[in-house]
C-alpha positions in Angstrom: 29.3 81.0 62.0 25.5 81.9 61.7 26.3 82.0 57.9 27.7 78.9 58.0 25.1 77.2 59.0 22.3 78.9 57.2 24.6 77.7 54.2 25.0 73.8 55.6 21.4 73.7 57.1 19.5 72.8 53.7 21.8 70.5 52.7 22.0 68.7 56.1 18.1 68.0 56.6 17.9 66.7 53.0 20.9 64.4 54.1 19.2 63.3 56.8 16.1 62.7 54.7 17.3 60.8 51.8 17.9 57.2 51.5 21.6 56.2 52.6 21.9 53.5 50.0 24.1 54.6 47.3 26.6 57.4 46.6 24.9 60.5 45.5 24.4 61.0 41.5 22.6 63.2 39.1 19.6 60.4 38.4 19.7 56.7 39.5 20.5 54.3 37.3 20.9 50.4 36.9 24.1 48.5 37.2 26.1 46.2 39.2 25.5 46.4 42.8 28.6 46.7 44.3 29.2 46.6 47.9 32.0 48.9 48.8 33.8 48.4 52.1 35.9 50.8 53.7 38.0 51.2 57.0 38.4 55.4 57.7 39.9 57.8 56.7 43.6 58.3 55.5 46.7 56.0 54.6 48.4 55.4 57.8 45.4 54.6 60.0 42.2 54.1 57.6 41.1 53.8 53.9 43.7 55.3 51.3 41.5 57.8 50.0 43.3 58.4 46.3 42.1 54.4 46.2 38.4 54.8 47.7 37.9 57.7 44.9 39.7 56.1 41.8 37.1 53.0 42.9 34.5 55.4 42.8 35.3 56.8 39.9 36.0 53.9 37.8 33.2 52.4 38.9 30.9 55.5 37.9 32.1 55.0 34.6 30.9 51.7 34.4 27.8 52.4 35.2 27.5 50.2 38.6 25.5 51.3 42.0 27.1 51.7 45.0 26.5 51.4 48.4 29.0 52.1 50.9 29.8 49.7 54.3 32.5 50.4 56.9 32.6 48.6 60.7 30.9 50.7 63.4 33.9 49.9 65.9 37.1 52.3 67.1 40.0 52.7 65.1 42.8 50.9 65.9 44.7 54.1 67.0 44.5 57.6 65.1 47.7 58.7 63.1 48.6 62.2 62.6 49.4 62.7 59.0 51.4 65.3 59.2 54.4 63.4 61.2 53.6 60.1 60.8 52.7 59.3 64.2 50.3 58.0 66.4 48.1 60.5 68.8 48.4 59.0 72.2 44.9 61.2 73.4 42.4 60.6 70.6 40.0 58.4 69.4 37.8 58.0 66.1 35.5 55.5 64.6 35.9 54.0 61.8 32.2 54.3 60.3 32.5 57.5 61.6 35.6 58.6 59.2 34.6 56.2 56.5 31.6 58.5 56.1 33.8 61.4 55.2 34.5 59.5 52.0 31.0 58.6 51.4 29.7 61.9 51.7 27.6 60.7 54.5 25.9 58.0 52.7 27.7 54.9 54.4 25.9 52.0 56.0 27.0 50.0 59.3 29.0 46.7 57.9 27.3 44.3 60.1 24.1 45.3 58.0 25.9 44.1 54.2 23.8 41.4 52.9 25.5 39.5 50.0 22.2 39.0 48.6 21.3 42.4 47.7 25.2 42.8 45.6 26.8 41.6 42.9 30.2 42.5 44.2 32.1 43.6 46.5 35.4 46.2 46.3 37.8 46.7 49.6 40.5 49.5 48.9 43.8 49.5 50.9 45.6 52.0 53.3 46.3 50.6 56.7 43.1 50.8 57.8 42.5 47.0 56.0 45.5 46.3 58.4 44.9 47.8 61.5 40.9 47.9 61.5 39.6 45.3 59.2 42.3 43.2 60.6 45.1 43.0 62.7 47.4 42.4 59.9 49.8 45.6 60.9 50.1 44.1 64.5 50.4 40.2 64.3 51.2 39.5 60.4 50.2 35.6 59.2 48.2 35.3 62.4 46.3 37.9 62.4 42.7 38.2 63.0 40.0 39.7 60.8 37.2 41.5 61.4 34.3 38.8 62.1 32.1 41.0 59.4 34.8 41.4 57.0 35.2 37.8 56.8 31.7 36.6 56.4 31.5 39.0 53.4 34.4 37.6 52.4 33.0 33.8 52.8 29.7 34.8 51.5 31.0 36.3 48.3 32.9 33.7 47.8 30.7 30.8 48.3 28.0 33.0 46.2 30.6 33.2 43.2 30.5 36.8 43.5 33.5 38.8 42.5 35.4 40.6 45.0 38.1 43.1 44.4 40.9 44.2 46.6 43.9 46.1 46.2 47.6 47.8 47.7 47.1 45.8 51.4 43.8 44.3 51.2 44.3 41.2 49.3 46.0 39.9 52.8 42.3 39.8 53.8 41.5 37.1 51.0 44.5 35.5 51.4 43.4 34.8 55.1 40.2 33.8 54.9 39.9 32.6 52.1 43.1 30.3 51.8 44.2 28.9 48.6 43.4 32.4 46.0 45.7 33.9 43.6 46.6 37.3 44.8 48.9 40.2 43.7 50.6 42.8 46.2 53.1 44.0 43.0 56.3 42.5 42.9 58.4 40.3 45.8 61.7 42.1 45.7 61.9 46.3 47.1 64.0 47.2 44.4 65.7 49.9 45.5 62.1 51.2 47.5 60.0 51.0 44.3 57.9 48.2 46.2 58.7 49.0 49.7 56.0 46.4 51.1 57.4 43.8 49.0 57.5 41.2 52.1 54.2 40.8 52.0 54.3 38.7 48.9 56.0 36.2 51.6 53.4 36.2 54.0 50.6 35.6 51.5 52.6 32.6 50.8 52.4 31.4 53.9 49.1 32.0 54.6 48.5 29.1 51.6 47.4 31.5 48.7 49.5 32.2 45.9 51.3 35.6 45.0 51.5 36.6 41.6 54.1 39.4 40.4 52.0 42.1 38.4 53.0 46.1 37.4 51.2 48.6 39.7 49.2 49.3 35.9 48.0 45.6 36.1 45.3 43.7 37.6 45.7 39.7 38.2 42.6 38.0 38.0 41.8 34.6 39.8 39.3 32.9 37.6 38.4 30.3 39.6 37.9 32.0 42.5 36.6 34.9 41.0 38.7 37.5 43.1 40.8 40.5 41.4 43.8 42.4 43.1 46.2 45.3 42.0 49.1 46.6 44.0 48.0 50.2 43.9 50.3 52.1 46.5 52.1 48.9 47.5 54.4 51.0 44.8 56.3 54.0 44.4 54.9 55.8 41.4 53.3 58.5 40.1 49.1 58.7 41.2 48.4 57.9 37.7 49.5 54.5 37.6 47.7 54.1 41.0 44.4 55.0 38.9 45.6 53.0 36.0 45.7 49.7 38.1 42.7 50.2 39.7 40.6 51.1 36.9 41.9 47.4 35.5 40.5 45.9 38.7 37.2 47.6 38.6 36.9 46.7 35.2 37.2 42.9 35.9 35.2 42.8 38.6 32.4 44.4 36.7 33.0 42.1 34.1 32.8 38.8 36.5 29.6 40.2 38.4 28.0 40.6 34.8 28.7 36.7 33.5 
């Protein structure tokens, strides 16, 4: 252990040093500011991670800055991945876990100010459900997050792009009412699109659904919000990665017009 941390301790004190603005790169650079917004860590009770790092990555390529928010509240309950299941004795938070993504650099949500972004990104996994909302719990009257829906409104009334995919478009669709939104298709087809109900919900909640491919982003003009279905399907990660790179790239493309 006393290796261990005489390995860690450098790169802990210049952690706790360095600005927690953006995720950690060779050499700053300038780009869209994109305000990234997670809710933990891991599918079934936070942020998908395969979604938070094809963001990431896709949005590397295209050269924006990011800085990464997550609420600074408890999780909704904590999963154990390896059976599917709640734990009925433990607790996390969710900025807590969401810095595990972040590599540390994550900022409290309450602190996002729309002013200082030109767009903002929410991944899926049921965290969006269960912590940004209570989606997972109460379905088309369901509550969101008081921050996640001022970011949301602010965005939105700013004309700033906001991107969302697998679960989270049911954040826009609540908030924000009347949007175009894509969860992948409406039918399960044999358990290709297991979560194909929600298409019915966002109906209800007054937005419209629009049947894309898991490869495909659909893009409201108007309203200036992108969405992919991501894991809402069955497939192989590729596609996952295909889709979201699509969304990135029109939300880059919106926050630079």
């Amino acid at each position: 252990m006393a290796a261990v941390r005489a390995l860690l301790a450098p790169r802990l004190a210049a952690s706790a040093l360095a600005p927690r603005a953006t995720l950690h790169g060779s050499a700053p650079r300038p780009g869209t500011r994109v305000a990234l917004v997670l809710s933990g860590c891991g599918v079934y009770d936070g942020t998908e991670l395969h979604e938070a790092s094809a963001v990431l990555v896709h949005l590397s390529r295209g050269g924006a800055e990011v800085q990464i928010f997550a609420p600074d509240i408890p999780q909704m309950h904590v999963v154990d991945h390896t059976k599917g299941q709640p734990s009925e004795t433990e607790t996390r938070n969710v900025l807590t876990e969401s810095a595990r993504i972040a590599r540390g650099k994550i900022t409290d949500l309450a602190k996002l100010r729309t002013a200082d972004h030109d767009a903002a990104i929410f991944p899926g996994g049921f965290g969006a459900a269960k912590n940004l909302s209570t989606f997972a719990v109460h379905g088309k009257d369901c509550t969101v997050h008081r921050d996640v829906e001022r970011v949301l409104k602010e965005f939105h009334q700013a004309g700033k792009p906001i991107g969302l995919c697998c679960i989270a478009p049911v954040l826009a669709a609540k908030v924000l009412g009347g949007v175009e939104v894509t969860v992948g298709h409406e039918q399960e087809e044999d358990g290709k699109w297991p979560y194909a109900g929600t298409a019915e919900v966002i109906k209800a909640l007054g937005a419209k659904h629009c049947v894309k491919e898991v490869t495909e982003a659909h893009v409201d003009q108007k309203n200036k919000v992108v969405t992919t279905p991501a894991f809402m399907c069955e497939t192989a990660l590729h596609h996952v990665h295909e889709g979201i790179g699509a969304m990135v790239k029109k939300v880059l493309e919106l926050a630079r017009k």
